[in-house]
N, C-alpha and C positions, 0 to 999 in steps of 0.2 A: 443131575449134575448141572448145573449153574455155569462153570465159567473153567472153561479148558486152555490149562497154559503148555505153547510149543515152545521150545526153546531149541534154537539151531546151532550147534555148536563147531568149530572147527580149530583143534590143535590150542584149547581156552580152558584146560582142564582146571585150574585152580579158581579162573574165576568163575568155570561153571559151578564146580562144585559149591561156594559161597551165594550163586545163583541163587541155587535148588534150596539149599539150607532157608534162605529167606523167604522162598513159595513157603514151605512148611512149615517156617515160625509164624505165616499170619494165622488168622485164625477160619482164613477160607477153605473150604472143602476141595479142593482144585483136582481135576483130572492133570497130569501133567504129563506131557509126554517131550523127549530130548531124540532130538535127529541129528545125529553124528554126521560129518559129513565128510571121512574116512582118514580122522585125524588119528596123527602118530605118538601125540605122547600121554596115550592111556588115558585119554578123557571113557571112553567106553567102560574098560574096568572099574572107573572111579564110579558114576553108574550103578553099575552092575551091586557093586560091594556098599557102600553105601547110601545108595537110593532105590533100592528093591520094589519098592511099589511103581515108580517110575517105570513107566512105556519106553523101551527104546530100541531106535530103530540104527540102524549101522549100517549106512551106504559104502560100496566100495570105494566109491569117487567122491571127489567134491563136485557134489553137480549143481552149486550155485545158492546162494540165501532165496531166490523165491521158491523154485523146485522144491526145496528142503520143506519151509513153510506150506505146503499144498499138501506136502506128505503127511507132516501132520495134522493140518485142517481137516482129510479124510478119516482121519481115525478117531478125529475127536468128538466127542458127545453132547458136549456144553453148550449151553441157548450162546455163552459168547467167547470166543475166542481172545484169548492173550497171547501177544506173539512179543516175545521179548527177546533182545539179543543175550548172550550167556555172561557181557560185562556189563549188570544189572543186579543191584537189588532193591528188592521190594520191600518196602519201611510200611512198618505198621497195617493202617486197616486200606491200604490203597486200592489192593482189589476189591474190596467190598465197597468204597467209596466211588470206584469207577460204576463196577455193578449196579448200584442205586442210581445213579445221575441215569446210565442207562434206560433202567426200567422207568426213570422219571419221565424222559425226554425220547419220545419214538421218533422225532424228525432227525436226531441223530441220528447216523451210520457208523461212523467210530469216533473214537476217543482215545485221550493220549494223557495220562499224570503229567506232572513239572518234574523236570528235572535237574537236576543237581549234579556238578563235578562233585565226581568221588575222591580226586586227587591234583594235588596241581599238574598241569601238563600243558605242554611248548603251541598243542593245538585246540587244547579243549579249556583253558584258562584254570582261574584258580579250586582249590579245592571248598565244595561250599556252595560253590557261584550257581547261579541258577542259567541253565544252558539254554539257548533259544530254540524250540523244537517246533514253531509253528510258522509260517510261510506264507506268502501269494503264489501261486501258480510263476513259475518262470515265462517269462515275454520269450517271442520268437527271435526278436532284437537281441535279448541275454543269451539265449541258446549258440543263436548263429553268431556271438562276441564284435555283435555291430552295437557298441558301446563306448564308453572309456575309451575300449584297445583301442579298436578302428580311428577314434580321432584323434589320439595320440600317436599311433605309432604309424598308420598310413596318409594321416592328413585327411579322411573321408569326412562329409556332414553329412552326420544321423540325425534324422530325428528321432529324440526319446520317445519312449515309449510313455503315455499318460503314468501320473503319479495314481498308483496304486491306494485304494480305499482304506481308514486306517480299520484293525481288526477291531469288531465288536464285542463288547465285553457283557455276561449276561448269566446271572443266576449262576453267578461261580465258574464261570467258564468262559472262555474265550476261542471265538469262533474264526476257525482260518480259511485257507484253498487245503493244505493239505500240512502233514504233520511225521516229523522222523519218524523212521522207525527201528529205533531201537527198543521203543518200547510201543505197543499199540492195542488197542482195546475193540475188537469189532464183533458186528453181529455174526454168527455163525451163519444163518438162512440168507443174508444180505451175503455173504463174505462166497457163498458158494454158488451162490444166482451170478455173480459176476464173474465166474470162473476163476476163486481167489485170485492171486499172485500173475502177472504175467511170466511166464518164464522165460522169453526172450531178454530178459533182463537179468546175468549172471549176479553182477555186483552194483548197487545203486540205482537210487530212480524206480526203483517198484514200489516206492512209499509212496513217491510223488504219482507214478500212473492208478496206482490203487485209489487214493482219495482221488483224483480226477475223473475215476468213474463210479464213485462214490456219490462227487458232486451232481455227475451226469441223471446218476438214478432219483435226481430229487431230492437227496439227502442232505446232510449237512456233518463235517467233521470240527471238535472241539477240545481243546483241552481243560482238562477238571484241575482246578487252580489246588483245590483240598486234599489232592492225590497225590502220592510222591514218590518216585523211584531217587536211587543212586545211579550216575550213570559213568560208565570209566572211562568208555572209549575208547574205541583200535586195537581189542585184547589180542585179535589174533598177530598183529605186528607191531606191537605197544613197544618190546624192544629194539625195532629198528630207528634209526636216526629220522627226520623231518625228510630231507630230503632224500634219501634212499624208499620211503614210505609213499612220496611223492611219486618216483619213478616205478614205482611196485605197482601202484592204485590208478595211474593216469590211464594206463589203455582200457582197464574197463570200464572207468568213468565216460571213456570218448566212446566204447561201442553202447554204452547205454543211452547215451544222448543221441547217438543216430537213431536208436530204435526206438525212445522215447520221443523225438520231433517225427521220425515215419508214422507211429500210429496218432498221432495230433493232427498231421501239417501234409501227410503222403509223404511218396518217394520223391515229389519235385522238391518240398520244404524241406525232404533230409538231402537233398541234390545241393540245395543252396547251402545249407550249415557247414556239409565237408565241404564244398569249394572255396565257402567264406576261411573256414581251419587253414586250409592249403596255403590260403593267400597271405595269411596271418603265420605262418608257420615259417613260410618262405623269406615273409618281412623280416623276421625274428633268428633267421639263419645271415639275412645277408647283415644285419644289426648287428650282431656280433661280431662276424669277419670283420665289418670297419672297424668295431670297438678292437678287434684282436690287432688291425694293420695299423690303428694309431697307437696304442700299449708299444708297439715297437719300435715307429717313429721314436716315441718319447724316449725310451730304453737311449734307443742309437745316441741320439740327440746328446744326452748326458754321460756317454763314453768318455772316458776321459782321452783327450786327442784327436774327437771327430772332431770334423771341418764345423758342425751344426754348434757345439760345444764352445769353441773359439769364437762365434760368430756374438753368439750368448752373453760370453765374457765383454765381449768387446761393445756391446750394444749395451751392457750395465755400468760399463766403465765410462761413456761417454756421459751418460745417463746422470752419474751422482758426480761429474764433470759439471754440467751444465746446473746443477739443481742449488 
């Protein structure tokens, strides 16, 4: 077996299922295996009843997208692991196209298809559009928000961090620091030397630590321009609003950044990041309170019969008096 696709799923049963359909219409032989991640609305049955050959595994918990991915790394057979998210399909011959560049190119570690909005949406842009899935390593300066914010909103002077190399384009492919992963294409014997997935990383940023010890080992990660998934985006909370989705997703995004600058930078560099948040946080509390104590001013001001109001009148009356 060639090329073993995981698929981690949680509470996504319609677009798992649409998933799976597309591993099966290619024309790849795929091991495939679906790690539940103790979702409630029948994604398991769906599964069970029609995808029979399908491996699957049904955790009690949600114990997180890397855990889930390790789980099936270990059971899987294939010289290469496909690890795609469940709002994904796979169009035509892509895994066989990654496959090849693959076996082409040994100095690669993983690879990643282009991807495509599957739909319009308020975060992921139009349907069609071709989505940015390849990256530079994030600066210590972006992490720790000694950026923009900082000079905007504290008055600090940063220096930037150097402008970043532009990405190399090469034999159909284009060569990054690291690559989403919503969809990813890696060597199996590479993927388990590095002890897959970190799992101190529940939600995000395990794509970004994966290819950075990808990088470490000599390697190189790329995207296959010729390859091509759908991708949707946000299935498991697609119907909550922007900002409620914001408020859902920030605390993991913030515990993965600690843990992602601790194994880069240590705990003095994750010392610096939260104290730099703190301060940025606090800025951004006492910002508003002013923004909230002038909204009130104004309010008062325009009462009709404040002193502030007559003062107003009487200073526009003078005004197109003299003009």
């Amino acid at each position: 077996m060639d090329v073993t696709a995981v698929v981690v799923s949680f509470n996504t049963c319609s677009h798992l299922e649409r998933c799976l359909a597309s591993i099966y219409a290619t024309q790849c032989q795929c091991e495939l295996i679906v790690i539940d991640n103790a979702s409630t609305d029948g994604s398991s049955a769906m599964v069970r009843a029609n995808f029979p050959a399908a491996m699957l595994v049904e955790n009690q918990c949600n114990i997180g997208y890397a855990a889930a991915a390790n789980q099936g790394a270990r059971l899987a057979s294939g010289r290469y692991l496909l690890l795609l998210n469940p709002d994904t399909v796979v169009e035509d011959d892509a895994i066989e196209r990654l496959a090849a560049f693959m076996d082409a190119h040994p100095e690669i570690g993983i690879c990643a298809p282009q991807n495509r909005n599957g739909e319009d949406h308020e975060l992921f842009g139009e349907q069609g559009a071709v989505q940015n899935n390849y990256f530079h390593f994030p600066s210590f300066q972006g992490l720790a928000g000694l950026g923009t914010v900082a000079r905007r909103h504290l008055g600090l002077s940063v220096v930037a961090p150097p402008e970043p190399p532009p990405f190399v384009e090469r034999d159909g492919s284009i060569l990054a620091d690291w690559l989403r992963g919503c969809t990813l294409f890696v060597r199996s014997g590479l993927y388990r030397r590095l002890g897959g997935m970190d799992e101190g990383f529940f939600l995000y940023l395990e794509d970004t630590d994966l290819c950075r010890r990808v990088r470490q080992a000599g390697l190189h990660c790329a995207v296959v321009t010729d390859a091509t998934i759908v991708h949707y985006g946000g299935a498991s909370y697609r119907e909550e609003s922007v900002p409620r989705i914001k408020t859902m997703l920030a605390p993991h995004f913030l515990r993965s950044k600690y843990h992602y600058v601790r194994q880069e930078r240590g705990r003095i560099g994750e010392c610096s990041v939260r104290l730099t948040d703190l301060i940025l946080g606090l800025s951004g509390l006492l910002r508003r309170k002013e923004s909230a104590t002038s909204r009130m001013r104004i309010a008062e001001s325009l009462r009709p019969g404040s002193r502030s109001t007559v003062r107003h009148r009487m200073a526009l009356a003078r005004s197109i008096a003299h003009s």
